[in-house]
N, CA, C and O atoms as a Tripos MOL2 file, in Angstrom:
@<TRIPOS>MOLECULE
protein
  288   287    72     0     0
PROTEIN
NO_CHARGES

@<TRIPOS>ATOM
      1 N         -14.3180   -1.8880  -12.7250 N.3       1 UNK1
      2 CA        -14.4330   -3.2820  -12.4000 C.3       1 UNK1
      3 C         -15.7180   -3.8740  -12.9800 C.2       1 UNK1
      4 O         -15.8520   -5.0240  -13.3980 O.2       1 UNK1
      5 N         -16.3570   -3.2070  -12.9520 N.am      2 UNK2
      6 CA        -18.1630   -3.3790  -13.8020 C.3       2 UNK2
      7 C         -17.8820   -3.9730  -15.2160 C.2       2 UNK2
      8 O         -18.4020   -5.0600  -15.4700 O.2       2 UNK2
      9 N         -17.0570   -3.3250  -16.2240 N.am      3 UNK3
     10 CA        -16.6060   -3.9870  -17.3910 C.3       3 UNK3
     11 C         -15.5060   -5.1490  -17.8020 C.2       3 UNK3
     12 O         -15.1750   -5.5730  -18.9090 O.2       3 UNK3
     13 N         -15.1110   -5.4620  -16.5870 N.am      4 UNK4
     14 CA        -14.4730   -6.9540  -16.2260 C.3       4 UNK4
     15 C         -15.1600   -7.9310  -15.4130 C.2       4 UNK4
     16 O         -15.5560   -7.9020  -14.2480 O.2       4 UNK4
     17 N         -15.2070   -8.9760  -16.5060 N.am      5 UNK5
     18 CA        -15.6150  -10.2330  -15.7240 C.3       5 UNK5
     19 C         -14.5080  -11.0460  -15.4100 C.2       5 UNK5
     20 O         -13.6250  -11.4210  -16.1810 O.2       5 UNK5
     21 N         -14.6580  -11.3280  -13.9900 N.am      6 UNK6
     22 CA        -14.0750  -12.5440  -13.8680 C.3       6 UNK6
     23 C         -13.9000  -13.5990  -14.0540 C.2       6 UNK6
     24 O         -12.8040  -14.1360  -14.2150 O.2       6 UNK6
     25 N         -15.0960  -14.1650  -14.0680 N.am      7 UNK7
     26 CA        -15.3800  -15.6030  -15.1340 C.3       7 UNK7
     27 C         -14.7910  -16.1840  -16.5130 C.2       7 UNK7
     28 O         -14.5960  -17.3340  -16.9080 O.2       7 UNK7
     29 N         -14.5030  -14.3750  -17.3240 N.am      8 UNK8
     30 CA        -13.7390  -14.4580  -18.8660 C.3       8 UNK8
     31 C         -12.4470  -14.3660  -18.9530 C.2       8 UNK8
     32 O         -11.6380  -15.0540  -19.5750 O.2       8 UNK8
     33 N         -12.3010  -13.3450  -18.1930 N.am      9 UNK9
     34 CA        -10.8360  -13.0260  -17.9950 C.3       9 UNK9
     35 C         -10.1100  -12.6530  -16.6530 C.2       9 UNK9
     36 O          -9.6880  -11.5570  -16.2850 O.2       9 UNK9
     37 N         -10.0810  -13.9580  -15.9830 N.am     10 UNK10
     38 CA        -10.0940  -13.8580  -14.4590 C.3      10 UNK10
     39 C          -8.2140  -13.1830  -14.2850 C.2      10 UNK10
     40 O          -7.9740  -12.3330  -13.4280 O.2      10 UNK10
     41 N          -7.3060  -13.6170  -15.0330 N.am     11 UNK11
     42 CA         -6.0060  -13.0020  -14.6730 C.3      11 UNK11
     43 C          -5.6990  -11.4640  -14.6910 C.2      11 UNK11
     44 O          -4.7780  -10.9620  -14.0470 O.2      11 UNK11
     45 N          -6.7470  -10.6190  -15.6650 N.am     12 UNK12
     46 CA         -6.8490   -9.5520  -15.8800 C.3      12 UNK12
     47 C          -7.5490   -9.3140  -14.9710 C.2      12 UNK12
     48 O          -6.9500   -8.3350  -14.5230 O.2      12 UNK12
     49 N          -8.7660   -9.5200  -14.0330 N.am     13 UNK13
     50 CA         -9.7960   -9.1120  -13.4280 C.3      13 UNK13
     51 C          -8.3010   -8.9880  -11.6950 C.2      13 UNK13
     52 O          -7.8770   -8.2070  -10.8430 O.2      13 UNK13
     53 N          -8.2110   -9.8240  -12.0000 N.am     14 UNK14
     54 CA         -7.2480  -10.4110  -10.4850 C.3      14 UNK14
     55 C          -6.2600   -9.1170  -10.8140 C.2      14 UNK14
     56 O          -6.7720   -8.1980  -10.1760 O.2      14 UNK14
     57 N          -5.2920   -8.6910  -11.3830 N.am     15 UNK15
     58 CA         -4.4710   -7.7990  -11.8140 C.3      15 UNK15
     59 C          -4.8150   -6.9770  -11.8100 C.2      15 UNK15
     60 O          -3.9090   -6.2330  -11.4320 O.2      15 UNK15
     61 N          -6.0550   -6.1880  -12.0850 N.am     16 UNK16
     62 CA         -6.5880   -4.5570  -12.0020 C.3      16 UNK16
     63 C          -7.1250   -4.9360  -10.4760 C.2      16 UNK16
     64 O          -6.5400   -4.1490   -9.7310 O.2      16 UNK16
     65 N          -7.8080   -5.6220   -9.8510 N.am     17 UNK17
     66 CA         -8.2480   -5.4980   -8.4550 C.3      17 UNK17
     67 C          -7.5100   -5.2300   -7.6310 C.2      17 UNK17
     68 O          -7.4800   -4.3090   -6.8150 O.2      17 UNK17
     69 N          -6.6610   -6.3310   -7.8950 N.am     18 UNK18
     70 CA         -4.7790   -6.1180   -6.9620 C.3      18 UNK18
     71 C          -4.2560   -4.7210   -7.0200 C.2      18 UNK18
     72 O          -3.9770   -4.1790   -5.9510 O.2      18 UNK18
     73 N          -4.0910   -4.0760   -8.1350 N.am     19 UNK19
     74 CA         -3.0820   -2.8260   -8.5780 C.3      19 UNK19
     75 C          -4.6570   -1.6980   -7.5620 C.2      19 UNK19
     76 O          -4.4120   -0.8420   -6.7110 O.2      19 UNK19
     77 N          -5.9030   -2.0450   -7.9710 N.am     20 UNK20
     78 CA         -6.7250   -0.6670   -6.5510 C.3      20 UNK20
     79 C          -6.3580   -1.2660   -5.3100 C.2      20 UNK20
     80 O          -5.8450   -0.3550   -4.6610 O.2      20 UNK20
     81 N          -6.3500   -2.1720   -4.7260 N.am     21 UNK21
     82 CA         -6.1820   -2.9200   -3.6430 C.3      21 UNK21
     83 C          -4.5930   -2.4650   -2.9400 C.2      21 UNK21
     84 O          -4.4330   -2.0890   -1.7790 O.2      21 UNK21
     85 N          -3.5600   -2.6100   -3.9430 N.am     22 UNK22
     86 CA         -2.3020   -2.0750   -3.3310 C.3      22 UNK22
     87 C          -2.2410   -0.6370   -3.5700 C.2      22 UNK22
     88 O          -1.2680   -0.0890   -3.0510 O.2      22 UNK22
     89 N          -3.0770    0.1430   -4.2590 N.am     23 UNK23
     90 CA         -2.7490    1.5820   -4.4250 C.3      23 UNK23
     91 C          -3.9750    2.3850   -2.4960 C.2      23 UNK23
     92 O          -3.7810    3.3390   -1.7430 O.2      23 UNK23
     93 N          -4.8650    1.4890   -2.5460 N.am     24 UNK24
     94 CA         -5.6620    1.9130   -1.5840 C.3      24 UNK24
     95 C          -4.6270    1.6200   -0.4610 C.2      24 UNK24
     96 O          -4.6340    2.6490    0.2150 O.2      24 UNK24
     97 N          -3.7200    0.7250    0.0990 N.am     25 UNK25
     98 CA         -2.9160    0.1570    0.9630 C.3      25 UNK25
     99 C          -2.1470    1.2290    1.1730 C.2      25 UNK25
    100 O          -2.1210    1.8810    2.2170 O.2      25 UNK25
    101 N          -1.3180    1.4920   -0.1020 N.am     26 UNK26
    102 CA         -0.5550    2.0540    0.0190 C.3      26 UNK26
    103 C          -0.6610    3.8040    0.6270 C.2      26 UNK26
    104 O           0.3100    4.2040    1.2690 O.2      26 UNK26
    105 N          -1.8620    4.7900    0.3940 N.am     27 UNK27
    106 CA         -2.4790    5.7090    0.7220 C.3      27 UNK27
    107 C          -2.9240    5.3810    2.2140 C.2      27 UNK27
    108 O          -3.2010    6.3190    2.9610 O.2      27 UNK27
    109 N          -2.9900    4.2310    2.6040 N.am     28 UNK28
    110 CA         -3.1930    4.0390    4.1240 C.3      28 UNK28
    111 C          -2.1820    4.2500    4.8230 C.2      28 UNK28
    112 O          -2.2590    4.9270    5.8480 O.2      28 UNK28
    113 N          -1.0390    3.7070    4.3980 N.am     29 UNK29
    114 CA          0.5080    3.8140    4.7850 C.3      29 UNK29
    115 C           0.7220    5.0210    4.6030 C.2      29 UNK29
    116 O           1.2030    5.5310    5.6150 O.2      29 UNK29
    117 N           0.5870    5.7140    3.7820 N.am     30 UNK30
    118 CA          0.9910    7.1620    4.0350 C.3      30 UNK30
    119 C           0.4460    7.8600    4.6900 C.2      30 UNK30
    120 O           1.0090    8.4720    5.5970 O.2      30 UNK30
    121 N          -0.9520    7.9800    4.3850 N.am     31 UNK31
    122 CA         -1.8080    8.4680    5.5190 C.3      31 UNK31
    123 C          -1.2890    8.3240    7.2090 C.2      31 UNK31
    124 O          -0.8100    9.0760    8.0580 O.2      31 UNK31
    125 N          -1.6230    7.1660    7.1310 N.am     32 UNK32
    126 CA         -0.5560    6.8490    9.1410 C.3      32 UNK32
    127 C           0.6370    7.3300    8.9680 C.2      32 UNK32
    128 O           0.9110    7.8600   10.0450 O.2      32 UNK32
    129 N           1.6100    7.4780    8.1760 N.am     33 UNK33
    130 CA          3.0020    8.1610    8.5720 C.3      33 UNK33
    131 C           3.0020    9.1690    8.1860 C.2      33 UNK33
    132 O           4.1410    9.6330    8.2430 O.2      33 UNK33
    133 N           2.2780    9.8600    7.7720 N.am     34 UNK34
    134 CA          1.9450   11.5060    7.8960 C.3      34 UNK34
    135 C           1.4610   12.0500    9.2470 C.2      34 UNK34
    136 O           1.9470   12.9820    9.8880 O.2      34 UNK34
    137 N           0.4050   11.2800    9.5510 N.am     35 UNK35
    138 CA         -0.2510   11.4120   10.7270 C.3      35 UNK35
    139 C           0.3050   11.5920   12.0190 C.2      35 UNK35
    140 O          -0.0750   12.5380   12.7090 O.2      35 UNK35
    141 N           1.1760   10.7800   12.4330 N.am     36 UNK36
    142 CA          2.2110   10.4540   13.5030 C.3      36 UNK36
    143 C           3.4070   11.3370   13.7110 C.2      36 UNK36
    144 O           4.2890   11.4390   14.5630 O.2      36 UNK36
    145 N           2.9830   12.1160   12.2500 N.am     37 UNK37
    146 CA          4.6140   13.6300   12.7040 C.3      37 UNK37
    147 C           3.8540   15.1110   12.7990 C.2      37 UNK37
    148 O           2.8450   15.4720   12.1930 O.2      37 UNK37
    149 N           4.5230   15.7200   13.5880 N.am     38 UNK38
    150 CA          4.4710   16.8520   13.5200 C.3      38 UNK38
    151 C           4.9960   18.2190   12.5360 C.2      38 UNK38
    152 O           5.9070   18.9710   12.8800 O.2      38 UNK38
    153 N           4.2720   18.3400   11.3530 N.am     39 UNK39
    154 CA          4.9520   18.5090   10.2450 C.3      39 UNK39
    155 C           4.9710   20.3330   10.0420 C.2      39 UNK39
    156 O           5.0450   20.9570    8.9840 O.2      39 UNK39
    157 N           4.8690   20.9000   11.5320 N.am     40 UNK40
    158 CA          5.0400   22.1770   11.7720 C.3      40 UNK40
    159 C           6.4740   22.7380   11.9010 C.2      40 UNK40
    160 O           6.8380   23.8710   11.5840 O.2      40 UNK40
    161 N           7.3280   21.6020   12.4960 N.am     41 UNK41
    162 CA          8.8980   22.1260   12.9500 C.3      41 UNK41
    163 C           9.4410   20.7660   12.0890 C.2      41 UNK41
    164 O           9.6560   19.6990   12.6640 O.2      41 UNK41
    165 N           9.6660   20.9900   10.3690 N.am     42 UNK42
    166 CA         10.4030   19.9770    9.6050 C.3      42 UNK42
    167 C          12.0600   19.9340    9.6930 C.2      42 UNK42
    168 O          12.6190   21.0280    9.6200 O.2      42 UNK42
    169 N          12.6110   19.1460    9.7950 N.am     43 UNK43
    170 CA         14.0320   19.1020    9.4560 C.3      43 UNK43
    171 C          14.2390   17.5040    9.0640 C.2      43 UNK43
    172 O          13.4510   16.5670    8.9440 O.2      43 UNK43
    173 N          16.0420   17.6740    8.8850 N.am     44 UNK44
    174 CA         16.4990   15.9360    8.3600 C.3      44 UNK44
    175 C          15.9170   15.1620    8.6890 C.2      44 UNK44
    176 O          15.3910   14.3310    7.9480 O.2      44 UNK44
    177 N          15.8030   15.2110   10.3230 N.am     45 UNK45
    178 CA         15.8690   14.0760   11.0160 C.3      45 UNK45
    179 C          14.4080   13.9090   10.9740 C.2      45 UNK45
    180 O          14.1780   12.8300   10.4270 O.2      45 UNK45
    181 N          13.4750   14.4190   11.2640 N.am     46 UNK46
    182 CA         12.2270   14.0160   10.7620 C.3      46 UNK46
    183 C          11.8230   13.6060    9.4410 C.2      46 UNK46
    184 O          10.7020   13.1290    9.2630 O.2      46 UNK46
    185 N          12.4180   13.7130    8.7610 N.am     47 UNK47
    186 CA         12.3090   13.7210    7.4540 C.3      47 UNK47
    187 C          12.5560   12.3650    7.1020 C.2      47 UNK47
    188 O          11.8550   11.5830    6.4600 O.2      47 UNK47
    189 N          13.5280   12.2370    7.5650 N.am     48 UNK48
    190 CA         14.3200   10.4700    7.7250 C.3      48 UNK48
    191 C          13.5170    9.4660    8.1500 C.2      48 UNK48
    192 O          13.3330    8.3260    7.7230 O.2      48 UNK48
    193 N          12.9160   10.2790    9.3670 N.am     49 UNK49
    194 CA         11.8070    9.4260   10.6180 C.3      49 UNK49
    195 C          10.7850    9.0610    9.8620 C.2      49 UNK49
    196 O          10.0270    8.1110   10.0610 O.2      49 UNK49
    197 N          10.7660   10.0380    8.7480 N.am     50 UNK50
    198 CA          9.1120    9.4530    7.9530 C.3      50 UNK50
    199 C           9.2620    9.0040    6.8580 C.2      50 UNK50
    200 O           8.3050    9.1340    6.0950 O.2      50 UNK50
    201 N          10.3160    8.4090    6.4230 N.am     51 UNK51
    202 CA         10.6510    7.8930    5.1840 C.3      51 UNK51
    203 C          10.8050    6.3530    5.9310 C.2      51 UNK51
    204 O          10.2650    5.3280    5.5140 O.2      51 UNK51
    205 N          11.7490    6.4660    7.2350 N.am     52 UNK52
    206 CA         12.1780    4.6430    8.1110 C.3      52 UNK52
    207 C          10.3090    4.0010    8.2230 C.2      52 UNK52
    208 O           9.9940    2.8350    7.9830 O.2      52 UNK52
    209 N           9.0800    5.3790    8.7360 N.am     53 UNK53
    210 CA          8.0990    5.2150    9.2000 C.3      53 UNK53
    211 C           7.0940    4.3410    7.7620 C.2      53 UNK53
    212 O           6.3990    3.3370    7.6030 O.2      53 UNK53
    213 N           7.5810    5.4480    7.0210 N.am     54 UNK54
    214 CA          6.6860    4.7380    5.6220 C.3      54 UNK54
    215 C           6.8920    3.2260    5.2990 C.2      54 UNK54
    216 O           6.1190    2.2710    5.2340 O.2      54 UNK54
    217 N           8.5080    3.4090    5.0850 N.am     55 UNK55
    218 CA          8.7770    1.6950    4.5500 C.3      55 UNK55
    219 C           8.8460    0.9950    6.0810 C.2      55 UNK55
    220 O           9.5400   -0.0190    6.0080 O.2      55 UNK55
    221 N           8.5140    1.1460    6.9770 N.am     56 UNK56
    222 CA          8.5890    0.3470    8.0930 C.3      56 UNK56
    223 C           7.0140   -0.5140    7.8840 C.2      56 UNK56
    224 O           6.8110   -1.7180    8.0410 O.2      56 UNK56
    225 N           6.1170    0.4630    7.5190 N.am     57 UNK57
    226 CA          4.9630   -0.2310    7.3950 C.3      57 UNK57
    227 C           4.2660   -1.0250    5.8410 C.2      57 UNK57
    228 O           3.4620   -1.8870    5.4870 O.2      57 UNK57
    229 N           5.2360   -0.0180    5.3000 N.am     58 UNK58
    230 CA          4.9180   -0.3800    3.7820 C.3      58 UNK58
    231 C           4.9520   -1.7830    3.7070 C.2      58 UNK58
    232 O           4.0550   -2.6260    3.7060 O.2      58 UNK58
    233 N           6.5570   -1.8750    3.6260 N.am     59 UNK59
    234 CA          7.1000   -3.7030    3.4970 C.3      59 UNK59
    235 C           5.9640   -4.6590    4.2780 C.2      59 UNK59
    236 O           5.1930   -5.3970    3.6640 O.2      59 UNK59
    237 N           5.9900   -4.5360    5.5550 N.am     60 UNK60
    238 CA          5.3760   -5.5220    5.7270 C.3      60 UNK60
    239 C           3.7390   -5.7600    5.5610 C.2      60 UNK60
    240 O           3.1490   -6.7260    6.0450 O.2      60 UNK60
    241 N           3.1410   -4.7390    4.8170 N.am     61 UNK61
    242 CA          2.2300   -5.0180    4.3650 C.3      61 UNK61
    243 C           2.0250   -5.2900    3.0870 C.2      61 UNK61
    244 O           0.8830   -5.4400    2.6540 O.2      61 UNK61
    245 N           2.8990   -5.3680    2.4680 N.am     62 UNK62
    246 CA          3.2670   -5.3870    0.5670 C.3      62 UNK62
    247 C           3.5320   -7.3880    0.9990 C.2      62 UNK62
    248 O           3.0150   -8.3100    0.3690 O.2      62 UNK62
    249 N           4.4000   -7.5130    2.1280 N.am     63 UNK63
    250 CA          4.5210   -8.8440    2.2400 C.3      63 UNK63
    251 C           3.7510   -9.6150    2.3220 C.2      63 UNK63
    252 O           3.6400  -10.6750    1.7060 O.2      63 UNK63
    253 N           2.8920   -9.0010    3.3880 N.am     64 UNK64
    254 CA          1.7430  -10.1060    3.7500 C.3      64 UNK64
    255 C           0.6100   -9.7840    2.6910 C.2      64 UNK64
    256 O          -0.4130  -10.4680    2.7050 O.2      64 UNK64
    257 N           0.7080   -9.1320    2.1080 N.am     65 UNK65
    258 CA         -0.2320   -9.2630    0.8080 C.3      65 UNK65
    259 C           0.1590  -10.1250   -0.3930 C.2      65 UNK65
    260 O          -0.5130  -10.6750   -1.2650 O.2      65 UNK65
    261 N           1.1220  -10.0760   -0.2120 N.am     66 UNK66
    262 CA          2.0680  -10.8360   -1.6360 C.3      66 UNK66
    263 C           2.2270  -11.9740   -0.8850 C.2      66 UNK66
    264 O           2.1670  -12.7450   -1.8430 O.2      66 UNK66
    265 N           2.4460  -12.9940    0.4390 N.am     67 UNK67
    266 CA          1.8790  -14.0860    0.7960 C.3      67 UNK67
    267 C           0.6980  -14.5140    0.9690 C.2      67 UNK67
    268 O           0.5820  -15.6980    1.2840 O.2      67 UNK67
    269 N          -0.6250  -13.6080    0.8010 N.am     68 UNK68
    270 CA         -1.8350  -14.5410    1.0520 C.3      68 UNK68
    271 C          -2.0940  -14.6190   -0.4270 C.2      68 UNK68
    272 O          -2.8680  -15.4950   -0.8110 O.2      68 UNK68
    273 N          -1.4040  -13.6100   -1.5200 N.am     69 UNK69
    274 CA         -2.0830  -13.7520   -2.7000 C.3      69 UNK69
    275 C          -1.4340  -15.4660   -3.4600 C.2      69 UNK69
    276 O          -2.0030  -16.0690   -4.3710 O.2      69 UNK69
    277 N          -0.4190  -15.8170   -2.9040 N.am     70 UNK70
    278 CA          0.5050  -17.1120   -3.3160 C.3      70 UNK70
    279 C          -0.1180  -17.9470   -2.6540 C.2      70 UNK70
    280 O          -0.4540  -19.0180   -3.1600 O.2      70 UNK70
    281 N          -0.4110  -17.6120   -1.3270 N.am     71 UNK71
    282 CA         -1.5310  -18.6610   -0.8760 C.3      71 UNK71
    283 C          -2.9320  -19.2320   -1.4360 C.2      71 UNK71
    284 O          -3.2410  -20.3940   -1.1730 O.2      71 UNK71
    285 N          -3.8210  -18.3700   -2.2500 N.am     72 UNK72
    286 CA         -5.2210  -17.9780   -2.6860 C.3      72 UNK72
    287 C          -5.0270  -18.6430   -3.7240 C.2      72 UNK72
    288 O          -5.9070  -18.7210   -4.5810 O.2      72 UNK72
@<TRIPOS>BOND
     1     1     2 1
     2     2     3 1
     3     3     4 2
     4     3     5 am
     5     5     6 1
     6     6     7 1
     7     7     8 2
     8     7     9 am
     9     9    10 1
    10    10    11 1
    11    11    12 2
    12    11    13 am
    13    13    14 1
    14    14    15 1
    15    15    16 2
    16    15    17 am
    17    17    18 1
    18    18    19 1
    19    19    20 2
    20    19    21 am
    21    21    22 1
    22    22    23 1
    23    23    24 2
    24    23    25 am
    25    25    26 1
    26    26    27 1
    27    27    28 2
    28    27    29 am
    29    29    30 1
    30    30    31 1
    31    31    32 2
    32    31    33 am
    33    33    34 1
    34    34    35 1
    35    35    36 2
    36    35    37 am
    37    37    38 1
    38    38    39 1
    39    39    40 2
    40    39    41 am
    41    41    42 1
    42    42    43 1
    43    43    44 2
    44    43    45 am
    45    45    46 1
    46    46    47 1
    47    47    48 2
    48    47    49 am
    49    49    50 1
    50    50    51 1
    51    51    52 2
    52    51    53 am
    53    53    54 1
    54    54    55 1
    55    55    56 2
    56    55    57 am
    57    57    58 1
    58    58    59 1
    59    59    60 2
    60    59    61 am
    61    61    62 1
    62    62    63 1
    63    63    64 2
    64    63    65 am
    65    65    66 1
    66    66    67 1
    67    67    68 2
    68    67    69 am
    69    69    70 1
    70    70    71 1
    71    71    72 2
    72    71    73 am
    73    73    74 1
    74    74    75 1
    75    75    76 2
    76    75    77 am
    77    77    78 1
    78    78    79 1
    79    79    80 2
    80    79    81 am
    81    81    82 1
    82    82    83 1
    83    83    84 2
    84    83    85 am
    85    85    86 1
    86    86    87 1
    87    87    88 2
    88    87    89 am
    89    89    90 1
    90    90    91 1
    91    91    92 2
    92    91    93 am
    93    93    94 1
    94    94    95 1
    95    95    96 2
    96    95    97 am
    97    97    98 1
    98    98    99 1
    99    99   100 2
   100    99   101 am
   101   101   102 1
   102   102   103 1
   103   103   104 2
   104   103   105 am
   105   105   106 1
   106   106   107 1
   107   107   108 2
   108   107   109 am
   109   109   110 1
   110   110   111 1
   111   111   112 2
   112   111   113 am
   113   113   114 1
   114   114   115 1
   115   115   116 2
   116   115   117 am
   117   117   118 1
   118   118   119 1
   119   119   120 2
   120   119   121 am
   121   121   122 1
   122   122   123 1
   123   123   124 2
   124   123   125 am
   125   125   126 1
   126   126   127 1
   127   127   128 2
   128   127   129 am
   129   129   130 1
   130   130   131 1
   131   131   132 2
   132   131   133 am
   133   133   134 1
   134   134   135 1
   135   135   136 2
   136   135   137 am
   137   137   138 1
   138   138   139 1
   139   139   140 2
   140   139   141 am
   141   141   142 1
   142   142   143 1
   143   143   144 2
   144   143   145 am
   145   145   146 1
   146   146   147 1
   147   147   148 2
   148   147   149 am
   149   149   150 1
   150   150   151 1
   151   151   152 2
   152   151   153 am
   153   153   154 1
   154   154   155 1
   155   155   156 2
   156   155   157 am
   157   157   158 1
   158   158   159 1
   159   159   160 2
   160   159   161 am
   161   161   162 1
   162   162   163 1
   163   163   164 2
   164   163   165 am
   165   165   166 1
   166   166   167 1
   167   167   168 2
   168   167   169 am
   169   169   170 1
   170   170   171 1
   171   171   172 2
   172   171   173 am
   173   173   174 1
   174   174   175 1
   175   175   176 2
   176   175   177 am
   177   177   178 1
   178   178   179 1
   179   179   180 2
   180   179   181 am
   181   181   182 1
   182   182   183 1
   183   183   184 2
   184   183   185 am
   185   185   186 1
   186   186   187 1
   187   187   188 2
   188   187   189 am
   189   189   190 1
   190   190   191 1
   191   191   192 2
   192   191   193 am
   193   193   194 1
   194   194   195 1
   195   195   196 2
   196   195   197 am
   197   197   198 1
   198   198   199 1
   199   199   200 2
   200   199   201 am
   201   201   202 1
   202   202   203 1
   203   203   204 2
   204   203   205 am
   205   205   206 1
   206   206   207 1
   207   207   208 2
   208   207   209 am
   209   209   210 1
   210   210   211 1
   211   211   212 2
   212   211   213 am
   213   213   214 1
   214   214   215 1
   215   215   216 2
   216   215   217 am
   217   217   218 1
   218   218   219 1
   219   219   220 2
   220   219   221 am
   221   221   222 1
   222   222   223 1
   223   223   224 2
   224   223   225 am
   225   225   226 1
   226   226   227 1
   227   227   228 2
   228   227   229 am
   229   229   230 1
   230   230   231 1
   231   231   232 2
   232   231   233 am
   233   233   234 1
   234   234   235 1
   235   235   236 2
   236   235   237 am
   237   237   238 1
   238   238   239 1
   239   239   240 2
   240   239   241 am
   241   241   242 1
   242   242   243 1
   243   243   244 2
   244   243   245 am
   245   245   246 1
   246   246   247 1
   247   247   248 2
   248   247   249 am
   249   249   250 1
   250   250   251 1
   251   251   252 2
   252   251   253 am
   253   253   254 1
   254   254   255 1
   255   255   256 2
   256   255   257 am
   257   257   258 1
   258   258   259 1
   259   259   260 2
   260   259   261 am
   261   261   262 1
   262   262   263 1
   263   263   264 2
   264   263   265 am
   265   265   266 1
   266   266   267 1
   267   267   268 2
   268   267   269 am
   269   269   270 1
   270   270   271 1
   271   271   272 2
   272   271   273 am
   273   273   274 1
   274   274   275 1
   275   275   276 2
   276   275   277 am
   277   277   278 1
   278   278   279 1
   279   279   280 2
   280   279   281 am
   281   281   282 1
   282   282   283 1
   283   283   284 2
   284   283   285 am
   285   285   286 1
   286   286   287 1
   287   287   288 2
@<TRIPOS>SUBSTRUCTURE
     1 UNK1         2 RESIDUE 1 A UNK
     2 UNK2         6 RESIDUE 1 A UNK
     3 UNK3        10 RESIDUE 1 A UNK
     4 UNK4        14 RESIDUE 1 A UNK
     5 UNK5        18 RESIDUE 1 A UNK
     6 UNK6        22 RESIDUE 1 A UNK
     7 UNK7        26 RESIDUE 1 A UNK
     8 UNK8        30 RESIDUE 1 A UNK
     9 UNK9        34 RESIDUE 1 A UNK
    10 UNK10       38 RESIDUE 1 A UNK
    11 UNK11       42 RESIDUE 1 A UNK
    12 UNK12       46 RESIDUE 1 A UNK
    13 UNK13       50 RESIDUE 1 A UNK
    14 UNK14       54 RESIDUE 1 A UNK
    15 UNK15       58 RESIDUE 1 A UNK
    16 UNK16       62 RESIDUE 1 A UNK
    17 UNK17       66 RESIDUE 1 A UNK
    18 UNK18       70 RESIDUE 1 A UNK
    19 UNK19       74 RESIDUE 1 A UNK
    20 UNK20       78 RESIDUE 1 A UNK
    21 UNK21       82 RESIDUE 1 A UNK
    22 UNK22       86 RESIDUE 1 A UNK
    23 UNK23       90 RESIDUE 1 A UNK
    24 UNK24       94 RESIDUE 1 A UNK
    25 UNK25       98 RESIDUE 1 A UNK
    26 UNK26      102 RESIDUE 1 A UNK
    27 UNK27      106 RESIDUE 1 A UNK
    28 UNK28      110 RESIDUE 1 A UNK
    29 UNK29      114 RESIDUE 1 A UNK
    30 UNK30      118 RESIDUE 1 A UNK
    31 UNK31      122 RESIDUE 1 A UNK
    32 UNK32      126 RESIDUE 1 A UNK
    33 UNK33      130 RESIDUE 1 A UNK
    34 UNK34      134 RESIDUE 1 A UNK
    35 UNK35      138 RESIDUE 1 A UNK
    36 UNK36      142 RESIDUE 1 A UNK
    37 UNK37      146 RESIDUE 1 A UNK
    38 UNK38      150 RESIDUE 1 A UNK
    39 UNK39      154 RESIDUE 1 A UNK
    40 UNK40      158 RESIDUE 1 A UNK
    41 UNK41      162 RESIDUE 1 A UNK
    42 UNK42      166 RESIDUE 1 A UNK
    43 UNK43      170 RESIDUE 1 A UNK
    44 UNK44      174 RESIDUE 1 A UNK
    45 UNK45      178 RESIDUE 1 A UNK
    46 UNK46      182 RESIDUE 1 A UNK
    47 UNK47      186 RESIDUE 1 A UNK
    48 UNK48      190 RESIDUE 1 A UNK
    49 UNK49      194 RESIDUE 1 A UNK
    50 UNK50      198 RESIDUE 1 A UNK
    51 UNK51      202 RESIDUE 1 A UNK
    52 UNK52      206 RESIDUE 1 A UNK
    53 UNK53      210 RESIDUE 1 A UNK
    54 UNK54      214 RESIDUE 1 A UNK
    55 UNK55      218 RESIDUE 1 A UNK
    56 UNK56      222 RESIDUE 1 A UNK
    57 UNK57      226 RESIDUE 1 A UNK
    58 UNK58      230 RESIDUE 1 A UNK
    59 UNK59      234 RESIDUE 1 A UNK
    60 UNK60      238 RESIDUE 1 A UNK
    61 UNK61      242 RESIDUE 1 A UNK
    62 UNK62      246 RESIDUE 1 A UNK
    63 UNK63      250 RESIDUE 1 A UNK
    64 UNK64      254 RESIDUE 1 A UNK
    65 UNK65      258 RESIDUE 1 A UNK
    66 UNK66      262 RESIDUE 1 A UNK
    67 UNK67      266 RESIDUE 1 A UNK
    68 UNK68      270 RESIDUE 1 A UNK
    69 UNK69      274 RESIDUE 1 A UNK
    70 UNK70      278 RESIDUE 1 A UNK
    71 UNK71      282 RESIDUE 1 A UNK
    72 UNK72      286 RESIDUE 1 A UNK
């Protein structure tokens, strides 16, 4: 980020910030739905549970990021 200015090339600067910004998000989301299972006794149905768990949180944080950025 040190070798991008914003001032010169603010659509590029905005576009690499965004892409660490949703990759850090996204490692949060996984992080918490890893966290929340017990990944000693695996089967389907857990398996399922943490895939509904991931995109349960994913989406709506991909949303409300992708509405304040339309807002900004």
């Amino acid at each position: 980020m040190q070798v991008l200015n914003q001032d010169e090339m603010p659509l590029l600067y905005s576009l690499v910030f965004g892409e660490g910004v949703l990759n850090d998000a996204a490692s949060v989301v996984l992080f918490n739905a890893i966290q929340s299972f017990d990944l000693t006794h695996i089967n389907l149905r857990i398996a399922f549970q943490f895939i509904g768990n991931f995109f349960y949180l994913f989406f709506p944080s991909t949303m409300l990021g992708v509405v304040v950025n339309w807002v900004a």
